[in-house]
Structures are given as structure tokens and as C-alpha cells.
C-alpha positions, 0 to 999 in steps of 0.5 A: 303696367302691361301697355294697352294694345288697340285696334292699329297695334293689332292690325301693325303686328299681323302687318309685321307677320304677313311681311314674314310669311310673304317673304318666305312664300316669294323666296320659295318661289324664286328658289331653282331648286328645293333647297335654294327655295329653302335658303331664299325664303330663310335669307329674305326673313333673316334679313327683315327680322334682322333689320326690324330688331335692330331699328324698329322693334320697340325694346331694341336699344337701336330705335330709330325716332318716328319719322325715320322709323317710318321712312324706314318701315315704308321703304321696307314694306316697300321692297317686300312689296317688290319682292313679292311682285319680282315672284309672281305674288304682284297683287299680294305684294302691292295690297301689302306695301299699301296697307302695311305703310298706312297701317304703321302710319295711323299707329299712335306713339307710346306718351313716353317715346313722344316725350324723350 
């Protein structure tokens, strides 16, 4: 059965691509030259996509539980956020650590996870 995907888990997915796309625009901007912006911009992604498939990614063997997956995922969000406004991107930077942290907090739990 293919899980239904409502409005939040929409809205929680473009969150998780805005952080990709925000990350590598401020890396870009805090390069000196073009290929430090290069490696900045990869580097930020590598280190967000690294720490989401290892404790927030829901196939990840490594999931963290509700509560701490969300202190996680606010305090992520939270440092894109600071990254954001470090490059220059501050309105961008805050508007998403507000929206992303809300957004993943109204995300409902799959009835299986809640129940292990």
C-alpha cells in the first residue's frame, strides 16, 4: 500500500528542498572565489543531506524518535537559518527557520511509528 501524502507532508518536502536549494545559494555567497563558492555551497548540502538520511529520513535504520527528531530538525532548520542571514539572505533565512519548524511540527506521525 503506497502511503497517502497530505497537505504538511507536501509542504514538509518543499521545506527539506528550500533547505537544500538555501544552503547552496549562502555557500555560494560566502565563496571568495568561484571555486570556494563551489565547494561552500556542496559542503553545506553534503553536511544537511548527511545528517537527514542518517536520523531523519524515514527508511533510515538510524531514525531518531518524534521528540528528538523534531529538536533535531528545529535546530537544523534553525542553523540554515543562521547561515542564511551570516550570507546576506536574512529575511530568506529566518521566513524559513520559522516556516520549516512549524511546518514539521503539525506533520502527523505515520499510525505504525506511533505504535513502536
Amino acid at each position: 500500500m503506497v502511503p497517502r501524502v497530505g497537505v504538511i507532508g507536501a509542504l514538509a518536502f518543499l521545506c527539506e528542498l528550500a533547505m537544500i536549494a538555501l544552503l547552496a545559494v549562502a555557500g555560494w555567497r560566502l565563496g571568495t572565489s568561484t571555486w570556494a563558492s563551489i565547494g561552500l555551497a556542496v559542503a553545506f548540502d553534503a553536511v544537511a543531506i548527511g545528517i537527514w538520511a542518517r536520523w531523519m529520513a524515514p527508511t533510515s535504520a538510524h531514525r531518531l524518535r518524534r521528540g528528538p527528531r523534531l529538536a533535531a530538525q528545529a535546530a537544523l532548520f534553525v542553523a540554515v537559518g543562521a547561515v542564511c542571514v551570516f550570507a546576506g539572505l536574512t529575511a530568506w533565512g529566518v521566513a524559513f527557520a520559522v516556516v520549516a519548524t512549524g511546518v514539521f511540527a503539525a506533520a502527523r506521525e505515520p499510525e505504525a511509528e506511533l505504535a513502536s
